[in-house]
N, CA, C and O atoms as CSV, one atom per row, in Angstrom:
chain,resi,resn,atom,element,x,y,z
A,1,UNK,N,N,-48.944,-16.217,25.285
A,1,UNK,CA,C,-47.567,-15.756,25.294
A,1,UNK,C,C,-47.500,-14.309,24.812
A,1,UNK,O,O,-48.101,-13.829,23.851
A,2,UNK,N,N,-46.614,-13.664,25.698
A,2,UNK,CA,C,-47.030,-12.167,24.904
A,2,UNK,C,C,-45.340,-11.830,24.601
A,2,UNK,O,O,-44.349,-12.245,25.202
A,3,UNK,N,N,-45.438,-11.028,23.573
A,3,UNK,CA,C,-44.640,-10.899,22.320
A,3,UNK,C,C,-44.121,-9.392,22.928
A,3,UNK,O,O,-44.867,-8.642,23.558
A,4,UNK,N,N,-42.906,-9.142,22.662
A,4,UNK,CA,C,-42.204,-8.211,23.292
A,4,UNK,C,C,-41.396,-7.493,22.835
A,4,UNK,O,O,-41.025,-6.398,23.257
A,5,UNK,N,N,-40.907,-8.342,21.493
A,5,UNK,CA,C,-40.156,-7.480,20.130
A,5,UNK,C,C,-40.181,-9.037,19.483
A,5,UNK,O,O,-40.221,-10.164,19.975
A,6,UNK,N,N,-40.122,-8.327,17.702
A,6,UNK,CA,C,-40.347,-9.165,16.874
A,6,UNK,C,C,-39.442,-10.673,16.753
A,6,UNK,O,O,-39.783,-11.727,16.218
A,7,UNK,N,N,-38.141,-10.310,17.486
A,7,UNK,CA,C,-37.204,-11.473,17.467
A,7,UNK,C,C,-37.749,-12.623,18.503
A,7,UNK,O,O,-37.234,-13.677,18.877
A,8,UNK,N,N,-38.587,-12.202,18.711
A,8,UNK,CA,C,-39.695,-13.493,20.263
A,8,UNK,C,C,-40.407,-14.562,19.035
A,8,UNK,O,O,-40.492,-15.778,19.206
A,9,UNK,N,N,-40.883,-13.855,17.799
A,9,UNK,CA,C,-41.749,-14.229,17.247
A,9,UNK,C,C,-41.211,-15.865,16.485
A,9,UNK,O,O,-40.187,-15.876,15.803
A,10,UNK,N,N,-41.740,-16.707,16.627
A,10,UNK,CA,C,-41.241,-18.280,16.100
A,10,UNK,C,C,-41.088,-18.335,14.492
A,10,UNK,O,O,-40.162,-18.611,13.728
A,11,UNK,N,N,-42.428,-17.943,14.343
A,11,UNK,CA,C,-42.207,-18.040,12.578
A,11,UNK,C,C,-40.771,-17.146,12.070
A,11,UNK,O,O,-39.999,-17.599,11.225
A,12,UNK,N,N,-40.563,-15.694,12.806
A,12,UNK,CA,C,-39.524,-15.270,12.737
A,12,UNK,C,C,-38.401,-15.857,12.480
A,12,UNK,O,O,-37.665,-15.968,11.499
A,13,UNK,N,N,-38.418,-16.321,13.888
A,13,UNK,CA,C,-36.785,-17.498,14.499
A,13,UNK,C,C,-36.938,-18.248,13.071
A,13,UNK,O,O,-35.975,-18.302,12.306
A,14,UNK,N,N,-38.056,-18.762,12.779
A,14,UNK,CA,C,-37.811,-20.175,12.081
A,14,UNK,C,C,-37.721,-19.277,10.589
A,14,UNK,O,O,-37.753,-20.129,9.701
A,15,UNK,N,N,-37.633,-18.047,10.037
A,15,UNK,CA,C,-37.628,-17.673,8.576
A,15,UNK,C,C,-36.366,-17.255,8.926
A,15,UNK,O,O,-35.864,-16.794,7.901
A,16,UNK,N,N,-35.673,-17.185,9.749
A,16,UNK,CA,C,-34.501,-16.737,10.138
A,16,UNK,C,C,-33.229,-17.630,9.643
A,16,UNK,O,O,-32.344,-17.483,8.800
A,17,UNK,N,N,-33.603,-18.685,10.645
A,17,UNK,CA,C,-32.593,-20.097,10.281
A,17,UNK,C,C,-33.000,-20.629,8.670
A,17,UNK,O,O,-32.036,-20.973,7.987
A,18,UNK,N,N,-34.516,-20.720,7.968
A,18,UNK,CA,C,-34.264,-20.580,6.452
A,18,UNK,C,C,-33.613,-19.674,6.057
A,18,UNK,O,O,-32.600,-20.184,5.579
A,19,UNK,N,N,-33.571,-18.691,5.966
A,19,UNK,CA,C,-33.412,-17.498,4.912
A,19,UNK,C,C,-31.194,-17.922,5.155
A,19,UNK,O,O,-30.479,-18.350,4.249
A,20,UNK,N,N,-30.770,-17.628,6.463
A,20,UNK,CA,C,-29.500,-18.787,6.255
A,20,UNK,C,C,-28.904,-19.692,5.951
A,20,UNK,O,O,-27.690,-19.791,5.775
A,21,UNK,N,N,-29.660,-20.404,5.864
A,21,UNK,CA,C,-29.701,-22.108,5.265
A,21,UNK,C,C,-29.747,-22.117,3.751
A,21,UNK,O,O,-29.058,-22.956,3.171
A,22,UNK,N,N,-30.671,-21.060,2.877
A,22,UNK,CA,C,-30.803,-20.707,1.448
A,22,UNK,C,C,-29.544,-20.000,1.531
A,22,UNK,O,O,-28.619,-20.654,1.050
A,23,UNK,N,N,-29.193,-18.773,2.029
A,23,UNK,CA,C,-28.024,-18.441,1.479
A,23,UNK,C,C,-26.498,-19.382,1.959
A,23,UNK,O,O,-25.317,-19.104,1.752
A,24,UNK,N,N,-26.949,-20.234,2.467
A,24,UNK,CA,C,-25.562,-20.820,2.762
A,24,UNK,C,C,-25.711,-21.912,1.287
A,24,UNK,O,O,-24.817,-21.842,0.444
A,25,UNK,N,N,-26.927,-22.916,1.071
A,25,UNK,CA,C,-26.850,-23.805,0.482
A,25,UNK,C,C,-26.611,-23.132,-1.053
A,25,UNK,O,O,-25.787,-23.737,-1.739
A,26,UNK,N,N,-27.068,-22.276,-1.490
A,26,UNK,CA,C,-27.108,-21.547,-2.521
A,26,UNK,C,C,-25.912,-20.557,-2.616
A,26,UNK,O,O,-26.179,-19.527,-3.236
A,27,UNK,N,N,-24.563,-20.664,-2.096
A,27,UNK,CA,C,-23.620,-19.494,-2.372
A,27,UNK,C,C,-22.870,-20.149,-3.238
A,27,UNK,O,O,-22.009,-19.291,-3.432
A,28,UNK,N,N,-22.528,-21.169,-3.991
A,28,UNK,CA,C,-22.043,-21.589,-4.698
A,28,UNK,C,C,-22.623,-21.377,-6.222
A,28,UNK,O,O,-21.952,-21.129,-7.224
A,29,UNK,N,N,-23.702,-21.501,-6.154
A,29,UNK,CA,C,-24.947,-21.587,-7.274
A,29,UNK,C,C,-24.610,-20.290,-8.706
A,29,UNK,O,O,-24.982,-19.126,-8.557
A,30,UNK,N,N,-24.153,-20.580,-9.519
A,30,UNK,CA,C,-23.974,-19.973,-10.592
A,30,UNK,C,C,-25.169,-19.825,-11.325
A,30,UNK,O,O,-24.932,-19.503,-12.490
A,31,UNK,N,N,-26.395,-19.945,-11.059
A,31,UNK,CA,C,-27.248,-19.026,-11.782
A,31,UNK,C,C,-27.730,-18.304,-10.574
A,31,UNK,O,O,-28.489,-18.638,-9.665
A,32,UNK,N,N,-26.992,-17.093,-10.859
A,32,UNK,CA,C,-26.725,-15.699,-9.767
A,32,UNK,C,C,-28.061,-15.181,-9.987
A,32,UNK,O,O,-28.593,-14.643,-9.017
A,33,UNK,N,N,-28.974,-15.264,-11.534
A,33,UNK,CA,C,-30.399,-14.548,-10.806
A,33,UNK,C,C,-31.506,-15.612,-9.956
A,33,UNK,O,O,-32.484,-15.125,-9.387
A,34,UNK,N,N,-31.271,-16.943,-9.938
A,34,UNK,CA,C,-32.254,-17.595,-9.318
A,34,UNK,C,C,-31.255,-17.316,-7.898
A,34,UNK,O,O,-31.616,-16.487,-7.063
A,35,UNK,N,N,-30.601,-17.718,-7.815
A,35,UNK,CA,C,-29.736,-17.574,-6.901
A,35,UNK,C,C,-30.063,-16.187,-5.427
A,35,UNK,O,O,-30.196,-16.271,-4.206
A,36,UNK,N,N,-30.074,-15.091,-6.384
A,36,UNK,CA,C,-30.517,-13.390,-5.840
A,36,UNK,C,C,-31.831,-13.845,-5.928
A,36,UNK,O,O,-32.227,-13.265,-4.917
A,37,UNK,N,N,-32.922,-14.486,-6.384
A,37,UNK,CA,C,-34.134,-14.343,-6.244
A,37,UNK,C,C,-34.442,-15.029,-5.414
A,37,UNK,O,O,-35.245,-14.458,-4.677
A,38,UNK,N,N,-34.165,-16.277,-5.033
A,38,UNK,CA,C,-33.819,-17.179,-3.686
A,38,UNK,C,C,-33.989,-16.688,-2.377
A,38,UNK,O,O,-34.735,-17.072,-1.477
A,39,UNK,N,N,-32.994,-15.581,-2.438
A,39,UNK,CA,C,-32.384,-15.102,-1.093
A,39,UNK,C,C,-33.495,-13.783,-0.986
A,39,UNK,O,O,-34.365,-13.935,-0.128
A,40,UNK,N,N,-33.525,-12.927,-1.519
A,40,UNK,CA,C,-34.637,-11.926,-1.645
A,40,UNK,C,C,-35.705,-12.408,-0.663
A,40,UNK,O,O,-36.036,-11.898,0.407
A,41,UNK,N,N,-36.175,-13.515,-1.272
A,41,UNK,CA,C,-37.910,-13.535,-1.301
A,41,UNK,C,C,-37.619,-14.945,0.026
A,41,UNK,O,O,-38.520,-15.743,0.285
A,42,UNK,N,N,-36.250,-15.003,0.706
A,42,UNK,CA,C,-36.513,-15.248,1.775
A,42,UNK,C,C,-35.688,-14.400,2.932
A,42,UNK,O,O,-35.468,-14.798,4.076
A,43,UNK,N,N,-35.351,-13.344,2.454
A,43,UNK,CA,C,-35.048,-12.265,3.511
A,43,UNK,C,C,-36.708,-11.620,3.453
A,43,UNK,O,O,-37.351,-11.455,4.490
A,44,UNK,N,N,-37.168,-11.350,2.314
A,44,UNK,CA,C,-38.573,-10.802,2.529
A,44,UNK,C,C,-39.479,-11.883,3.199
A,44,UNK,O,O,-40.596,-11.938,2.686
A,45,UNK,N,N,-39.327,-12.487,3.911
A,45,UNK,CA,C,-40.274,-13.106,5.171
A,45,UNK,C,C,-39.727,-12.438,6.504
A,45,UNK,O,O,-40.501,-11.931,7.317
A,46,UNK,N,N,-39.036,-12.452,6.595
A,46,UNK,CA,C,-38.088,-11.807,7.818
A,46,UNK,C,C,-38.456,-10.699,8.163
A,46,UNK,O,O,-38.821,-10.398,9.300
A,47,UNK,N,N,-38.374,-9.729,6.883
A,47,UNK,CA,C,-38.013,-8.418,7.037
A,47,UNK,C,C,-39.971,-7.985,7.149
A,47,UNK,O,O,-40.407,-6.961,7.674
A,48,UNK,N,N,-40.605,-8.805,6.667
A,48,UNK,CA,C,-42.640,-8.811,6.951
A,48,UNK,C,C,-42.611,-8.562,8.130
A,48,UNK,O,O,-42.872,-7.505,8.704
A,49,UNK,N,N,-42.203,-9.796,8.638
A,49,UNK,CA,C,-42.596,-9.784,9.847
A,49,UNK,C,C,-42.309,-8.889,11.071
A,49,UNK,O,O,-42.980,-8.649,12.074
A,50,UNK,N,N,-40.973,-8.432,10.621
A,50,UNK,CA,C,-40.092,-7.340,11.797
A,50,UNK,C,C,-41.250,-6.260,11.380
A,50,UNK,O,O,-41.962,-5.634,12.165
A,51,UNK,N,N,-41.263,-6.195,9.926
A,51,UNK,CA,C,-42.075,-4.374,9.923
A,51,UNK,C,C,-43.454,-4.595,9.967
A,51,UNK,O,O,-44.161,-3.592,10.068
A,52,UNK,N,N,-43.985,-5.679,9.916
A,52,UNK,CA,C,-45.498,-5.359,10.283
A,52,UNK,C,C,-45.553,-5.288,11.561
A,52,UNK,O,O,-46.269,-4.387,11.995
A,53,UNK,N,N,-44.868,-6.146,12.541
A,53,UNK,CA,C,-44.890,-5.814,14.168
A,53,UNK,C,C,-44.470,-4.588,14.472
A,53,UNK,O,O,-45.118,-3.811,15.173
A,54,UNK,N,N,-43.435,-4.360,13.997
A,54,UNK,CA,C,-43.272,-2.462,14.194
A,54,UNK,C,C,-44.063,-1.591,14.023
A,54,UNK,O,O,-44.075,-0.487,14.568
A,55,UNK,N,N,-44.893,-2.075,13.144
A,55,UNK,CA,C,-46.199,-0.987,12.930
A,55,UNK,C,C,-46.964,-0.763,14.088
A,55,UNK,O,O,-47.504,0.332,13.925
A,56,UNK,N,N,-47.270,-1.213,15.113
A,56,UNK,CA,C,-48.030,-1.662,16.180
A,56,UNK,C,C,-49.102,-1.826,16.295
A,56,UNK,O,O,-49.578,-1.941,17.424
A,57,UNK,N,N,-49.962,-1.906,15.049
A,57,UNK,CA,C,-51.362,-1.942,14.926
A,57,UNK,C,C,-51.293,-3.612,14.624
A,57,UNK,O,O,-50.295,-4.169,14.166
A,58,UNK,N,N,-52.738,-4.387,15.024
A,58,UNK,CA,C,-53.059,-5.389,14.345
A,58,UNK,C,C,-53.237,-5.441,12.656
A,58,UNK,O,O,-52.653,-6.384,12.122
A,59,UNK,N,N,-53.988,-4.520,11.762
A,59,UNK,CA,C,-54.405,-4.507,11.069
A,59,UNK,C,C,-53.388,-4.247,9.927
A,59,UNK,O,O,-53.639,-4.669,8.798
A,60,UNK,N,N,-52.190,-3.531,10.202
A,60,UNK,CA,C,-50.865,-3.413,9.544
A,60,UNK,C,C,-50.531,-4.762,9.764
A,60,UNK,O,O,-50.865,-5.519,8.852
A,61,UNK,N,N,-49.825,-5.383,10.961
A,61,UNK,CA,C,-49.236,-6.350,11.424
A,61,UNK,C,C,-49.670,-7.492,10.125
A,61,UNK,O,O,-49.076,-7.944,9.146
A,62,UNK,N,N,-50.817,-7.633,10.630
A,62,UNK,CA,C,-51.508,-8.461,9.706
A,62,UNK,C,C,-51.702,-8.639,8.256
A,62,UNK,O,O,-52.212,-9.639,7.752
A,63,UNK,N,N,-51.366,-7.845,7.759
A,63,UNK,CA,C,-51.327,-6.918,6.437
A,63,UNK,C,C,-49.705,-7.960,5.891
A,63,UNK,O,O,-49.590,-8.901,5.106
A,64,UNK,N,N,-48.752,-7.266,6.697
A,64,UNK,CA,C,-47.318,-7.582,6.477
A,64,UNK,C,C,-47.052,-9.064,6.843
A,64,UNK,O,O,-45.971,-9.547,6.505
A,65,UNK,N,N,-47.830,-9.715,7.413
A,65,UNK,CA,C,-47.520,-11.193,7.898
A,65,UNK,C,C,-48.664,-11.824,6.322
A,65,UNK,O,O,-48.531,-13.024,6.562
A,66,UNK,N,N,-49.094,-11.811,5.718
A,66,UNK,CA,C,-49.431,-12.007,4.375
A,66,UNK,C,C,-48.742,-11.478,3.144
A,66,UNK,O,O,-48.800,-11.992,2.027
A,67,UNK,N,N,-47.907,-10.099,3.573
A,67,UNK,CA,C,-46.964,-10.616,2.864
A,67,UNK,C,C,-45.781,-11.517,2.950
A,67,UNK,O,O,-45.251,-12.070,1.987
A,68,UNK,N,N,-45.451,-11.604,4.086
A,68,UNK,CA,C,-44.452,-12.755,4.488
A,68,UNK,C,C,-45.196,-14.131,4.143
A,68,UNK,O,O,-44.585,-15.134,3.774
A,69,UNK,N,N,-46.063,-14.088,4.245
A,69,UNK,CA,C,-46.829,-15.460,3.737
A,69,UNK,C,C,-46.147,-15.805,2.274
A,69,UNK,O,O,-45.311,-16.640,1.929
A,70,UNK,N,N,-46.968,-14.662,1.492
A,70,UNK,CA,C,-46.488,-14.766,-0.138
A,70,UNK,C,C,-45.474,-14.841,-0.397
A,70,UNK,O,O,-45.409,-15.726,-1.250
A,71,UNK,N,N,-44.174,-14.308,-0.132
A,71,UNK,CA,C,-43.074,-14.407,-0.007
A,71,UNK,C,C,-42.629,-16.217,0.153
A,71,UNK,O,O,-41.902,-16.891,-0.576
A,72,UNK,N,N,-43.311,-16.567,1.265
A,72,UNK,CA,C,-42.811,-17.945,1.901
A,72,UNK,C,C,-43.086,-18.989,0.663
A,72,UNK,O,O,-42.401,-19.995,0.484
A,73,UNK,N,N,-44.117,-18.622,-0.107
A,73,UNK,CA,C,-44.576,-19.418,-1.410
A,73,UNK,C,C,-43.677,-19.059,-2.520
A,73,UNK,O,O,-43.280,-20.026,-3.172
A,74,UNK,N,N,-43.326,-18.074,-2.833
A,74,UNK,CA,C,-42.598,-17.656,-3.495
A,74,UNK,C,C,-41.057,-18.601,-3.331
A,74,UNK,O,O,-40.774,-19.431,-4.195
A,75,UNK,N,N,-40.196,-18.369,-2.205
A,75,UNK,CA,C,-39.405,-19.607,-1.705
A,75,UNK,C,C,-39.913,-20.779,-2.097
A,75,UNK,O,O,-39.214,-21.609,-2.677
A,76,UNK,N,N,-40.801,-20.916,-1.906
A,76,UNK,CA,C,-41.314,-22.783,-1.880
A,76,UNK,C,C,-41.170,-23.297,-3.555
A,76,UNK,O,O,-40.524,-24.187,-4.109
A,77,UNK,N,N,-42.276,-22.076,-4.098
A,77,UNK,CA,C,-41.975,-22.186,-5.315
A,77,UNK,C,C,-40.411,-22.559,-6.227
A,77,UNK,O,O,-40.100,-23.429,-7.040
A,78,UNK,N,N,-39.838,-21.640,-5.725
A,78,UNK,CA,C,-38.010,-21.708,-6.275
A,78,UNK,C,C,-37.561,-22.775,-5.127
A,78,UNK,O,O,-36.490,-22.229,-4.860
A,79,UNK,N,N,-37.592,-23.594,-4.493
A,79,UNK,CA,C,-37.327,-24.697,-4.196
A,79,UNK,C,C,-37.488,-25.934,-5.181
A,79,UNK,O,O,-36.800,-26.890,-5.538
A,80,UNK,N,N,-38.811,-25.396,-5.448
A,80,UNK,CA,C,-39.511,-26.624,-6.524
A,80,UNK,C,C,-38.343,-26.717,-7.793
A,80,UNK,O,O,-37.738,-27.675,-8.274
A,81,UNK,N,N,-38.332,-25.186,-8.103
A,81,UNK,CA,C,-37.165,-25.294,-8.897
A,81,UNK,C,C,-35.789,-25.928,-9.279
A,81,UNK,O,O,-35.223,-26.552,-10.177
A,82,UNK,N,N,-35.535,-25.185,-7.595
A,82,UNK,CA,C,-34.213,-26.020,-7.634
A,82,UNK,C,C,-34.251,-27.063,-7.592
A,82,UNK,O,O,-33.214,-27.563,-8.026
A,83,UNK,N,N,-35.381,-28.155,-7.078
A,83,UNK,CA,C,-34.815,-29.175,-6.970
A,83,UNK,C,C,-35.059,-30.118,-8.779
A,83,UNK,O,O,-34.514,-31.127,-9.228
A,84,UNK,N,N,-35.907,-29.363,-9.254
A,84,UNK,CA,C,-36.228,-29.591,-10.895
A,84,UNK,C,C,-34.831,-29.635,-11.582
A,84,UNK,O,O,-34.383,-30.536,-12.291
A,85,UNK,N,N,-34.177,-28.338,-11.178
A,85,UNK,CA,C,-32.946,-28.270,-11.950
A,85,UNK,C,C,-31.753,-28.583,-11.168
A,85,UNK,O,O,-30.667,-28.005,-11.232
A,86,UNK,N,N,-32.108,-29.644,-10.361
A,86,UNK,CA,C,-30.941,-29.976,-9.703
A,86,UNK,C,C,-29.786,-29.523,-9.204
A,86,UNK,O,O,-28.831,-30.255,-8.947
A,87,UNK,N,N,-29.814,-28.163,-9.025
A,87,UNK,CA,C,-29.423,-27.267,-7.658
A,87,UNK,C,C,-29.017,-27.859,-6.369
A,87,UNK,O,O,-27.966,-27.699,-5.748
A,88,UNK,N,N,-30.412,-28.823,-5.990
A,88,UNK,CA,C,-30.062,-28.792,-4.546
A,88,UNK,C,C,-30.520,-30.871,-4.665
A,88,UNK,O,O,-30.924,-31.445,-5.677
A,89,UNK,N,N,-30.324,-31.347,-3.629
A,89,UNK,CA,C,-30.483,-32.605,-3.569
A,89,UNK,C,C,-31.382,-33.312,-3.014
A,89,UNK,O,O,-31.545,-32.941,-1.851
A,90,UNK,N,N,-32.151,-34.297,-3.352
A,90,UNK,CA,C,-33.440,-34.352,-3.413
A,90,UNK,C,C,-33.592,-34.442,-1.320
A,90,UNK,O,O,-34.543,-33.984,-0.687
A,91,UNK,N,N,-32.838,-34.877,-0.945
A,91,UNK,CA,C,-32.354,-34.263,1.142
A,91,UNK,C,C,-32.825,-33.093,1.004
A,91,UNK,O,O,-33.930,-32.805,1.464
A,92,UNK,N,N,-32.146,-32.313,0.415
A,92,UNK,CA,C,-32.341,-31.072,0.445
A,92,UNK,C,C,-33.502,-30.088,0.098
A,92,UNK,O,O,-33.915,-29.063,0.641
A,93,UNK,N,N,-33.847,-30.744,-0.945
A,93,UNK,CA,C,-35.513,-30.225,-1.310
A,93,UNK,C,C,-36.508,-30.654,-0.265
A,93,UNK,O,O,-37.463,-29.950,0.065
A,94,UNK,N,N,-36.265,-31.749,0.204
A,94,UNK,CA,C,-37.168,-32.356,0.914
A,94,UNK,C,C,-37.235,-31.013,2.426
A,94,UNK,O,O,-38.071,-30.145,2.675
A,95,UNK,N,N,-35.916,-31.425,3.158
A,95,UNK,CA,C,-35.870,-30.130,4.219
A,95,UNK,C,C,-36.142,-28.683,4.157
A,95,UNK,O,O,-36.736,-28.009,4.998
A,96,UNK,N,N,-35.619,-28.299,3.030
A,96,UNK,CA,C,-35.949,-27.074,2.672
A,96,UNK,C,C,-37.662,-26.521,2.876
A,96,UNK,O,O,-38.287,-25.833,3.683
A,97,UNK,N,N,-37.988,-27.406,1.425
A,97,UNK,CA,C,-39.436,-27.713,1.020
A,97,UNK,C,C,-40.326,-27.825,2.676
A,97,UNK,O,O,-41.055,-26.903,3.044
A,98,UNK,N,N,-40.145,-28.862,3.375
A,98,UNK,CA,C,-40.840,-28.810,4.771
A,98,UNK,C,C,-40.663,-27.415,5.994
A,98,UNK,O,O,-41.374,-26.956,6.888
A,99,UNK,N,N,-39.634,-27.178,5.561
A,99,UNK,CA,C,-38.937,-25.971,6.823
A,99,UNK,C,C,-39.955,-24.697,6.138
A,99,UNK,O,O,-40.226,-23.625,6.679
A,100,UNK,N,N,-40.213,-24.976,5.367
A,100,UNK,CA,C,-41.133,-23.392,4.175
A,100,UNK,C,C,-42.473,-23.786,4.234
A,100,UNK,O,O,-43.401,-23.086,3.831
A,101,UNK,N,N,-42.577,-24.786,4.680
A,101,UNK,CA,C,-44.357,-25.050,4.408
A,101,UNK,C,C,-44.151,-24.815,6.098
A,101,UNK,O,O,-45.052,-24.042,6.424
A,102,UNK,N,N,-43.642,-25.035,6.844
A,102,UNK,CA,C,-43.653,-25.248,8.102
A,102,UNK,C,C,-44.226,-23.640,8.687
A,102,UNK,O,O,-45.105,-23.506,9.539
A,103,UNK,N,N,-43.635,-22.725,8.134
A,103,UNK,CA,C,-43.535,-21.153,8.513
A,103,UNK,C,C,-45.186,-20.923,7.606
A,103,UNK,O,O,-46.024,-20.149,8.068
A,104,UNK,N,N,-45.393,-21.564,6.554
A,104,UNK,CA,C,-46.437,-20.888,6.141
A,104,UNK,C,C,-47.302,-21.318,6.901
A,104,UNK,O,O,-48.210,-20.502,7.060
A,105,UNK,N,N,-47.405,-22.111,7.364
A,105,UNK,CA,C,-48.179,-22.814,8.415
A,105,UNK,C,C,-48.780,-21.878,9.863
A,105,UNK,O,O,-49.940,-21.654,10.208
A,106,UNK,N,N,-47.626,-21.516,10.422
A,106,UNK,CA,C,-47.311,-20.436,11.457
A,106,UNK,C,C,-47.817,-19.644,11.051
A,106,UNK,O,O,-48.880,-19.455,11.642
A,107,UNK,N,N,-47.599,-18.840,10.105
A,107,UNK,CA,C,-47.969,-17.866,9.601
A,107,UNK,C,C,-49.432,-17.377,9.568
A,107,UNK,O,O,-50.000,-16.442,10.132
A,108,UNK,N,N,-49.902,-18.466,8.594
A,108,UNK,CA,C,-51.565,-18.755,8.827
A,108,UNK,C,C,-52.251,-18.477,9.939
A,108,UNK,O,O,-53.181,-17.676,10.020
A,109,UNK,N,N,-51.716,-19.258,10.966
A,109,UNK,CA,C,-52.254,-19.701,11.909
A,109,UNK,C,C,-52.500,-18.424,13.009
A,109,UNK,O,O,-53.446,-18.398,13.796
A,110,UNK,N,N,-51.050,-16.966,12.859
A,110,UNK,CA,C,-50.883,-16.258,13.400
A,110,UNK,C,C,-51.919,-15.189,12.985
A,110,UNK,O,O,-52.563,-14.483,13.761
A,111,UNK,N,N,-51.980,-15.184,11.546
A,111,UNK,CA,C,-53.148,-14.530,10.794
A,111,UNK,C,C,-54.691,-14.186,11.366
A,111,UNK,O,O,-55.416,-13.216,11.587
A,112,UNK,N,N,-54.691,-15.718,11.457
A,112,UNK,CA,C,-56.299,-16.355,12.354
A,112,UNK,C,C,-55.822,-15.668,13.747
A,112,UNK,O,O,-56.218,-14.504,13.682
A,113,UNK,N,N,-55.405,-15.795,14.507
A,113,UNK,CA,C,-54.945,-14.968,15.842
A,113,UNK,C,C,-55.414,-13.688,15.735
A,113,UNK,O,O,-56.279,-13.164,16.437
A,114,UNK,N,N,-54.832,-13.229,14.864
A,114,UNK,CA,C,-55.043,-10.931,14.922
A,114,UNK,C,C,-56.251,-10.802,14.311
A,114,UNK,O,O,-56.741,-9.686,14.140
């Protein structure tokens, strides 16, 4: 499949519909710094992936899709959280939690590719 701008890219699409889904489930959430740290470190998967493909090299690309990786753990991590501190509902950890391992997955896998 050949890739044509970064919005083609799946792991994209799919850090896309997370990184919405965190700020939708989380706009209520009164601890405003887990809350901002939440959303951050899952706009920073997004924003990896757009700028390492912009770079147009493999070796950048690749570079920036590990950091979107770390990032994606980072999320996973503050999932764990929330669902510790009961933030979100154990539905919710569960989907969340899978939709984030799901991209790191992709991610990996895209890694091994370049």
């Amino acid at each position: 499949m050949r890739i044509d701008r970064f919005e083609d890219i799946i792991a994209w699409k799919k850090a896309m519909r997370l990184t919405v889904t965190i700020y939708k489930q989380f706009n209520h959430c009164k601890d405003y710094s887990f809350r901002d740290q939440i959303r951050r470190a899952s706009v920073s998967i997004t924003n990896n992936i757009a700028e390492g493909y912009e770079r147009n090299t493999n070796k950048e690309f690749k570079h920036f899709l590990f950091i979107a990786k770390g990032s994606c753990g980072e999320v996973r991590s503050m999932i764990h959280l929330a669902h510790s501190l009961k933030y979100i509902s154990p539905e919710n950890y569960t989907a969340l939690h899978d939709e984030a391992e799901e991209i790191s997955r992709i991610l990996s896998g895209f890694i091994k590719t370049l």
